[in-house]
C-alpha positions as CSV (number, residue, x, y, z in Angstrom):
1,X,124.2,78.2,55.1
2,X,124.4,76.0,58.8
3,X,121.6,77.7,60.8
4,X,122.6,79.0,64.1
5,X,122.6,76.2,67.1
6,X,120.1,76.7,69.6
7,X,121.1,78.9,72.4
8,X,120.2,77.6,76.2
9,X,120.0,79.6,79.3
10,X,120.6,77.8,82.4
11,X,119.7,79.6,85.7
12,X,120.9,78.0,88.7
13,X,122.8,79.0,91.7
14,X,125.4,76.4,92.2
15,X,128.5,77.1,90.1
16,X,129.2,73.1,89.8
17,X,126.1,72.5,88.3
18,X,126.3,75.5,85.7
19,X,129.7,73.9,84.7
20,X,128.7,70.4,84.5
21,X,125.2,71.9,81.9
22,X,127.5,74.5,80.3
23,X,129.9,72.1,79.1
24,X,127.1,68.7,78.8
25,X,125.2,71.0,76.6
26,X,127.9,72.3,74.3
27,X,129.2,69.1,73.5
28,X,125.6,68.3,72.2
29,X,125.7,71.0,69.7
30,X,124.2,73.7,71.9
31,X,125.2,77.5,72.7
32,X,125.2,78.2,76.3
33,X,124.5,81.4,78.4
34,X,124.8,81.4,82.1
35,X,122.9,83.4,85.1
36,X,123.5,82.7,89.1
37,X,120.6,85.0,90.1
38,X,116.8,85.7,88.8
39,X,117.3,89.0,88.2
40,X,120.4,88.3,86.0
41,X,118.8,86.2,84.0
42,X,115.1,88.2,83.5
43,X,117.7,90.6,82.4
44,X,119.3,88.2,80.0
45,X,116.2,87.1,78.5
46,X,115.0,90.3,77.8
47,X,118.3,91.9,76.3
48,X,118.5,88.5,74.5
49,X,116.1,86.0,74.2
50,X,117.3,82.1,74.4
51,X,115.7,79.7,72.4
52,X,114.8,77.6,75.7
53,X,115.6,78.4,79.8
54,X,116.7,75.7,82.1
55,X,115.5,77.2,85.6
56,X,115.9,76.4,88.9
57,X,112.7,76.6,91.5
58,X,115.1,78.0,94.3
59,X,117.5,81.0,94.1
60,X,118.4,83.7,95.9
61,X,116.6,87.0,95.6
62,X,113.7,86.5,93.2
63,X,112.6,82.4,92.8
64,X,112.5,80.5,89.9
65,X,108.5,80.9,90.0
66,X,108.9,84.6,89.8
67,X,111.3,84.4,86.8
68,X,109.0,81.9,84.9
69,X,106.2,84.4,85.3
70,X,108.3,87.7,83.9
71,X,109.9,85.4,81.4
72,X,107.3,84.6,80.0
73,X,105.6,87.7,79.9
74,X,108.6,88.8,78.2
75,X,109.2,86.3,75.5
76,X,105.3,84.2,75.9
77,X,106.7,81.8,73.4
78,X,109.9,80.8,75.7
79,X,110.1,77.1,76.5
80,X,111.1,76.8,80.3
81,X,112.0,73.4,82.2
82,X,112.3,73.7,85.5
83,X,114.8,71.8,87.7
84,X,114.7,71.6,91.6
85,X,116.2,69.4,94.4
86,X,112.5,69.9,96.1
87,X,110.5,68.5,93.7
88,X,106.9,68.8,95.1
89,X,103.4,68.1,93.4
90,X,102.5,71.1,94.4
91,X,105.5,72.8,92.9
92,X,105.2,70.5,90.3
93,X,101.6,71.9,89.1
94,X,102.1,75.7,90.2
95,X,104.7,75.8,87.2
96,X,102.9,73.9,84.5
97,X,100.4,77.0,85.9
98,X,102.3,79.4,85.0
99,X,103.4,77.8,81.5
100,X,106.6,75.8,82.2
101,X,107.1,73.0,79.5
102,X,108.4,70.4,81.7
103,X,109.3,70.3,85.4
104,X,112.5,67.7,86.2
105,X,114.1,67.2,89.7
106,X,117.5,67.1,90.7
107,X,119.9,65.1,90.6
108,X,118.8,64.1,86.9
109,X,119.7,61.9,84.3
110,X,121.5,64.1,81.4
111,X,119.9,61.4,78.9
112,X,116.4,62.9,80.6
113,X,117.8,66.1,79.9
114,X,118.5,66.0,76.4
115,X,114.6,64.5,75.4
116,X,113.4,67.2,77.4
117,X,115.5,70.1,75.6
118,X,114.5,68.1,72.4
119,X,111.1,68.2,73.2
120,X,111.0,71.8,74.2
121,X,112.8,72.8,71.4
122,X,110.3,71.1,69.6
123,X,107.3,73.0,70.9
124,X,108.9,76.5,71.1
125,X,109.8,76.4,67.0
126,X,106.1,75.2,66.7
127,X,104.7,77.7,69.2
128,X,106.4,80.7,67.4
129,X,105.0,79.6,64.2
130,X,101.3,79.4,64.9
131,X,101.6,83.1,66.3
132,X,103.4,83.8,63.1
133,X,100.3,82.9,61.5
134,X,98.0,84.3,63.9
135,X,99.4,87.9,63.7
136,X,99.2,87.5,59.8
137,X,95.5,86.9,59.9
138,X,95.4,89.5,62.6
139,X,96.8,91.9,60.2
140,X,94.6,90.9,57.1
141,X,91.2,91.0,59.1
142,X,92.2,93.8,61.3
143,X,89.7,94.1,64.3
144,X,88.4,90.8,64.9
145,X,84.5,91.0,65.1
146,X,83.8,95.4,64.8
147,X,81.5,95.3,62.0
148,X,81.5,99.0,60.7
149,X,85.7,99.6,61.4
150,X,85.8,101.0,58.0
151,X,83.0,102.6,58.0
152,X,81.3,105.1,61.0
153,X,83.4,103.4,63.2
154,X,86.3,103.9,61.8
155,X,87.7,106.4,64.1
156,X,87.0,104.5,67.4
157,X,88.8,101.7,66.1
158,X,92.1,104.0,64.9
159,X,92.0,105.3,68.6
160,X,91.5,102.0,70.4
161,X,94.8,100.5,68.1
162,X,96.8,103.1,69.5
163,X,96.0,101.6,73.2
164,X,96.0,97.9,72.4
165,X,99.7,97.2,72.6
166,X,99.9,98.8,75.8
167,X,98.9,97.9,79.4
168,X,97.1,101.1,79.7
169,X,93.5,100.8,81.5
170,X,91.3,101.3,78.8
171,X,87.2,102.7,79.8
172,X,84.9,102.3,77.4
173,X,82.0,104.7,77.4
174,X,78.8,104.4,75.3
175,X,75.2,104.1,75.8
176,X,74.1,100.3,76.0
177,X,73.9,98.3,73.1
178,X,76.7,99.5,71.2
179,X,79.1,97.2,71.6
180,X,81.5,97.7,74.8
181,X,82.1,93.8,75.3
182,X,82.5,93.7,71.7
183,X,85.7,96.1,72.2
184,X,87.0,95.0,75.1
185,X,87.3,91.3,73.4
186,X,88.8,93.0,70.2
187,X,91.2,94.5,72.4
188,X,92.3,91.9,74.4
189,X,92.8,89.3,71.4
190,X,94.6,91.9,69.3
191,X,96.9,92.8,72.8
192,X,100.4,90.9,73.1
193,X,98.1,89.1,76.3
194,X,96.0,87.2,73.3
195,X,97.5,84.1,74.6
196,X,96.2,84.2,78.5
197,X,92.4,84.6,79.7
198,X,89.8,87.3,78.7
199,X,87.6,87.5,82.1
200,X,84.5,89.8,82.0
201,X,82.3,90.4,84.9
202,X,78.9,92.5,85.1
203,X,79.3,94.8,88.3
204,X,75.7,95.6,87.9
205,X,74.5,92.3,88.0
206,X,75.8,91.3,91.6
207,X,74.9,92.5,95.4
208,X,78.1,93.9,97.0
209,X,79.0,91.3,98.8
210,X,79.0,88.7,96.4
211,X,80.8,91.1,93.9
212,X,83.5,91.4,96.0
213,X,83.7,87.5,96.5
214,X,83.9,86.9,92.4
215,X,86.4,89.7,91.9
216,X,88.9,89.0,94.6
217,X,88.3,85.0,96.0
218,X,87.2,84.1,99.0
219,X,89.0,81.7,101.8
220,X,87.2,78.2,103.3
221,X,85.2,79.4,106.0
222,X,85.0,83.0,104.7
223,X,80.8,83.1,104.6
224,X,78.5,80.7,105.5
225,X,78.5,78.3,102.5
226,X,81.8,78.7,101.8
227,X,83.3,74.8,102.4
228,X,86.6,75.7,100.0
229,X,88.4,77.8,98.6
230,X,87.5,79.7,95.5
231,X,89.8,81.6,93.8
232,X,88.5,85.4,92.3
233,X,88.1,87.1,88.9
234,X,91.2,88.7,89.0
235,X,93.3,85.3,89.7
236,X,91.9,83.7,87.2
237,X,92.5,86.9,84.7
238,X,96.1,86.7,85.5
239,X,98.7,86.8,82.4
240,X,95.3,88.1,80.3
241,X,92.7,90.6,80.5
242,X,89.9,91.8,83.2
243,X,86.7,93.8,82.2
244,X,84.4,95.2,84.6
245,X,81.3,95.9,82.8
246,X,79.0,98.6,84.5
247,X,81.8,99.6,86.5
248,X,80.0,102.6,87.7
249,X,77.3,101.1,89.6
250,X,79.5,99.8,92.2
251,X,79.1,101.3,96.0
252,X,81.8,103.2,97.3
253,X,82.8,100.4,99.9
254,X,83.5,98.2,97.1
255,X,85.1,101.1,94.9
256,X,87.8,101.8,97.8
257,X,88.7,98.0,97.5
258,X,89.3,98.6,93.6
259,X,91.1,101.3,93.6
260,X,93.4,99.6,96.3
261,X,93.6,96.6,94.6
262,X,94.7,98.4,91.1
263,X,96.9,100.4,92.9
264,X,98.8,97.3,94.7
265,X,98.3,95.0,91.7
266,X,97.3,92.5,94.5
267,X,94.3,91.7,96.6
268,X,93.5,89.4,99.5
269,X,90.5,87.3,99.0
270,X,87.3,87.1,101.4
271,X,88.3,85.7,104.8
272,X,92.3,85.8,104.0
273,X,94.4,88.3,105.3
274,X,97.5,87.6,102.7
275,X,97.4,89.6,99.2
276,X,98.1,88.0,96.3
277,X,99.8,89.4,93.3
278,X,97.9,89.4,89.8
279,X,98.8,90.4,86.6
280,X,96.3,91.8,84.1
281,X,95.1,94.0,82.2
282,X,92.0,96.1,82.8
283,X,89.4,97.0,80.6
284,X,86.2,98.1,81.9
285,X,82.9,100.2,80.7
286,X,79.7,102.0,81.3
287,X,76.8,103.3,80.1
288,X,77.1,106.6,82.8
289,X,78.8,109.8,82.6
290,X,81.5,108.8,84.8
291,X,82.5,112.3,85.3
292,X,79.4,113.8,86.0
293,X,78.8,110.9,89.0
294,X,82.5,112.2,90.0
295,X,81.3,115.9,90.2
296,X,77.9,114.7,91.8
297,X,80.1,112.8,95.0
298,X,78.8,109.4,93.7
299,X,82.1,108.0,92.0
300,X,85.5,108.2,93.5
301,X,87.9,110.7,91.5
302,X,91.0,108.7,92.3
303,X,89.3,105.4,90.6
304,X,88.1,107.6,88.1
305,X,91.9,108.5,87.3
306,X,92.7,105.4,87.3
307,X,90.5,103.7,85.6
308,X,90.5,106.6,82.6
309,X,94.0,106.1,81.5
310,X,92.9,105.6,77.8
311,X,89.0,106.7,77.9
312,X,87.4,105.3,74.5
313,X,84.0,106.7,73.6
314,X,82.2,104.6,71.4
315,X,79.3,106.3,69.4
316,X,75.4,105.2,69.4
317,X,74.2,103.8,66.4
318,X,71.6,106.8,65.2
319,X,75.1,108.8,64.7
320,X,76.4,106.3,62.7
321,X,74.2,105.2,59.9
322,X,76.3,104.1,57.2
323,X,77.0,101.2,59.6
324,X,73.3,100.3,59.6
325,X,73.6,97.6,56.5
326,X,76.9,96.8,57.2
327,X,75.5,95.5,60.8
328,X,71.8,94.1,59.4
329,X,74.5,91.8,56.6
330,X,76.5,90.5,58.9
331,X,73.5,90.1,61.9
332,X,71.7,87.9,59.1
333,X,74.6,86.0,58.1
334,X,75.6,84.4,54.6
335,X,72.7,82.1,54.6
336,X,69.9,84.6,55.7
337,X,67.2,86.2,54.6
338,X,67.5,89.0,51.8
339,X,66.5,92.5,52.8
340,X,63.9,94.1,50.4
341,X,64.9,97.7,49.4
342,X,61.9,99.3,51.6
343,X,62.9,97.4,54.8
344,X,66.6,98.8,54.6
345,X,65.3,102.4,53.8
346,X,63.2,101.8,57.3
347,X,66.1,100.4,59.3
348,X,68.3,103.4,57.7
349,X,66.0,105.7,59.2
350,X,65.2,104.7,62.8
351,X,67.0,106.1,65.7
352,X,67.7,103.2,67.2
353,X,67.3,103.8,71.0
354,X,69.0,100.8,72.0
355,X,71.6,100.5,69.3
356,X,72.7,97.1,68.1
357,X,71.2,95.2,70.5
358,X,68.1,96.6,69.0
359,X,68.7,96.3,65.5
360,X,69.8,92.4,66.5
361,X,66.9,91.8,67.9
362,X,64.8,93.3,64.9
363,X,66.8,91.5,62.0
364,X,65.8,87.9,64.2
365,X,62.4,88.7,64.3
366,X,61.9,89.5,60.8
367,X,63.6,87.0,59.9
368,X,61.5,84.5,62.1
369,X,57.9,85.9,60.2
370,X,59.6,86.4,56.4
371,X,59.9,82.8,55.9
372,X,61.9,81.7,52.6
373,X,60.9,85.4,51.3
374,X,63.2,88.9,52.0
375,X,62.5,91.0,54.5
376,X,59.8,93.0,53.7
377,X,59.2,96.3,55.6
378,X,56.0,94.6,57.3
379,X,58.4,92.1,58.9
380,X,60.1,94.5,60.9
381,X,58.1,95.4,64.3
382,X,55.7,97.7,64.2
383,X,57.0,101.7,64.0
384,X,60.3,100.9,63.0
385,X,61.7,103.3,60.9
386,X,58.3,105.6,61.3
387,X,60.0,107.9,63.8
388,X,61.8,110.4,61.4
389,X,58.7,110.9,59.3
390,X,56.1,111.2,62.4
391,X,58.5,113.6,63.5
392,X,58.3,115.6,60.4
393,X,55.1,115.2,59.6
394,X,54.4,116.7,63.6
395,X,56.8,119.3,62.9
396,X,54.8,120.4,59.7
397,X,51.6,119.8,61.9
398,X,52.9,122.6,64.3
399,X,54.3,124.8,62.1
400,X,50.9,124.9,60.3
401,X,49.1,125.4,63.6
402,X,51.4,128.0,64.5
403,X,50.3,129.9,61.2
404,X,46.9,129.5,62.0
405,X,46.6,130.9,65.4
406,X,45.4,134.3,65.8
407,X,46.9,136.8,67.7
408,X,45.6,138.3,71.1
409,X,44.3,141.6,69.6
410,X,42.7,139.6,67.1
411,X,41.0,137.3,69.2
412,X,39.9,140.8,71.0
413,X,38.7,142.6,68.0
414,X,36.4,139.6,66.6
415,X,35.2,139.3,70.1
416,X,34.0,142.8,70.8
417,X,32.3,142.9,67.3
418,X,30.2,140.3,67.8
419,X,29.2,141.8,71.0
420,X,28.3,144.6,69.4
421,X,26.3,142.7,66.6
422,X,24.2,140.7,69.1
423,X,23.1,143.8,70.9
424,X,22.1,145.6,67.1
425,X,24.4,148.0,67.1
426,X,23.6,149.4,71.0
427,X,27.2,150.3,72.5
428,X,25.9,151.3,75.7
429,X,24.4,147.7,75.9
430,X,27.5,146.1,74.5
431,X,29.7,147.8,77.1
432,X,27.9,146.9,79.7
433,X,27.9,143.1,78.7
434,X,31.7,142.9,78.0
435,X,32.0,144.7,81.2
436,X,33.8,147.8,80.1
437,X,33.5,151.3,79.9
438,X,31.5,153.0,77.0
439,X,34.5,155.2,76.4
440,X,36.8,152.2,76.4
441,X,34.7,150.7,73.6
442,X,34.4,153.7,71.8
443,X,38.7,153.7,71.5
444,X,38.6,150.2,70.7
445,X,36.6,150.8,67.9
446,X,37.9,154.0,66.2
447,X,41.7,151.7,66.4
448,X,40.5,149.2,64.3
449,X,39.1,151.2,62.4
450,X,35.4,150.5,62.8
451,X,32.6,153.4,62.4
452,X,30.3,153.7,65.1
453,X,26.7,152.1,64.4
């Protein structure tokens, strides 16, 4: 059975040159599909995707720029050449950028032509088969990295699938430790944006002006210091995936810029005055109760909104215990130390305030002072794993100090009697040194029972 010939788009706005490709290409053994506008043929490649695009840089409505960036968003493994009568440097390198194969300028030779499509062709067929095999070791290892995804965390990771094919804003809440970065990584290599950048940036870590500088460029000139140029966090994010760790420690200033910026999916650097598009994917996290800062006035509810399109809550490690060996095995690695029975029972048991990062930091200790030996429970640091049973043991301390106090009245009754022994049996005398009446006494004594000396 002949396998299909290769089908070519060519985009381009003069109807000469359409003919004269149409009918070069055929006669080299080539379908051909034709589009006059941008639009037409983003349409095209979505409703039926070529094997290659020839694209012109200049054509009415959107440019060829613009169709090379929703092309390939569309089909990523889509080999473009672009063609222009303007063939710039600058051009030249903004559409290698944005993933053209090869760049040629008009008028051409059709000899050039053909190598190019050859080459192209080429690289497309091998392109499509390494991602093949990508998303079949995808599919056998599952979440790349989540130790525990069939264990306790098992139904994080079912819920964080559903949102990984989307473009939805995913926030990731948990207390620190437990892995946020972890999952925002897992997400974005998993996502159909595998192929473009995975840009993280610590919100916490960074004075507000500065923040704003990383996340959204700054112009020459912008700030004393600034002698170029210097594109942001979200340019260089574009075609992959942005998370903003600590998200809710930003000031409010710099949250209104955000929200704008998410809203407009484009932002003007430091010192510039026009925006410029971006396209990625959000993912951010923190280690706050987002929505209790939104009740108390410190976190904007719109950015809230719209940062919470898919809110992912990922559970501390104490909750999740089963994961504990799973985590100290792979923390150790192949070649590490054994862990004795008695040191896992103590790492089973602790609470683990500061989750994985703690248990990390544990295991590399131990492992540091056990030398060629296992883990023995006197490697770990000191207390670990002592918590639940000093709890226990104080909560059998209290409840046996709870059993042992006396009661008010009792306290009372062994107090007057002795009273009344030290003065031999003289009630008058004993009133008067508890400072009570003799009468009072004498009632106090005939309710417990006691006969009068």
């Amino acid at each position: 059975m002949t396998a299909a010939a290769p089908t070519i788009l060519v985009v381009d706005d003069e109807a000469s040159l359409r003919r004269l490709l149409s009918f070069t290409l055929a006669r080299r053994g080539f379908r051909v599909a034709l589009a006059e506008t941008g639009e037409q043929a983003v349409e095209m490649v979505e409703l039926d995707p070529p094997d290659i695009c020839l694209l012109d840089v200049m054509l009415p409505g959107i440019d060829g720029l613009e169709v090379l960036r929703r092309a390939r968003r569309l089909v990523p493994d889509l080999p473009v050449i672009m063609m222009t009568a303007f063939g710039t440097v600058e051009r030249a390198v903004e559409a290698m950028k944005l993933g053209a194969h090869d760049f040629i300028a008009k008028p051409f030779d059709m000899d050039r032509l053909s190598i190019a499509v050859k080459n192209a062709l080429s690289m497309g067929r091998l392109s499509r088969q390494v991602r093949r095999l990508t998303d079949e070791l995808r599919a056998r290892s599952g979440f790349r990295g989540i130790v525990g995804a069939d264990a306790g965390l098992a139904p994080t990771v079912e819920l964080v699938r559903k949102a990984v094919p989307t473009d939805l804003t995913v926030l990731l809440l948990g207390e620190s430790g437990v892995g946020k970065e972890l999952f925002a990584r897992a997400i974005h290599d998993e996502s159909p944006r595998a192929g473009g950048p995975f840009v993280a940036i610590n919100c916490a870590a960074l004075p507000e002006a500065l923040l704003e500088s990383e996340l959204f460029g700054h112009e020459r000139g912008a700030f004393t210091g600034a002698d170029r140029r210097r594109a942001g966090r979200f340019e260089a994010a574009d075609g992959g995936t942005l998370f903003l760790d600590e998200v809710a420690e930003t000031s409010p200033a710099m949250q209104a810029k955000l929200l704008r910026a998410l809203q407009e999916r484009r932002a003007a650097p430091l010192g510039g005055s026009e925006a410029r598009p971006f396209d990625v994917r959000v993912v951010c996290a923190s280690n706050r109760d987002l929505q209790g800062l939104v009740r108390e006035g410190l976190f904007r509810e719109d950015l809230y909104f719209r940062l919470a399109a898919f809110p992912v809550t990922i559970p501390p490690l104490r909750e999740r215990r089963e994961d504990v060996p799973l985590l100290a095995r792979h923390i150790l690695g192949e070649g590490g130390p054994a862990l004795a029975a008695e040191a896992l029972e103590r790492l089973e048991r602790h609470d683990w305030p500061g989750n994985v990062r703690e248990l990390q930091n544990a295991l590399r200790r131990a492992a540091a002072l056990c030398g060629e030996g296992p883990i023995r429970a006197e490697h770990l640091p000191p207390g670990l794993g002592e918590r639940a049973g000093a709890s226990a043991r104080r909560a059998g301390e209290a409840m046996q100090d709870a059993a042992e106090i006396e009661t008010l009245e009792d306290v009372e009754r062994r107090h007057v009697l002795r009273a009344v022994e030290l003065c031999a049996g003289n009630l008058a005398e004993a009133a008067r040194r508890l400072g009570v009446g003799r009468s009072t006494l004498y009632r106090k004594l005939e309710s417990w029972g006691v006969a009068k000396p």
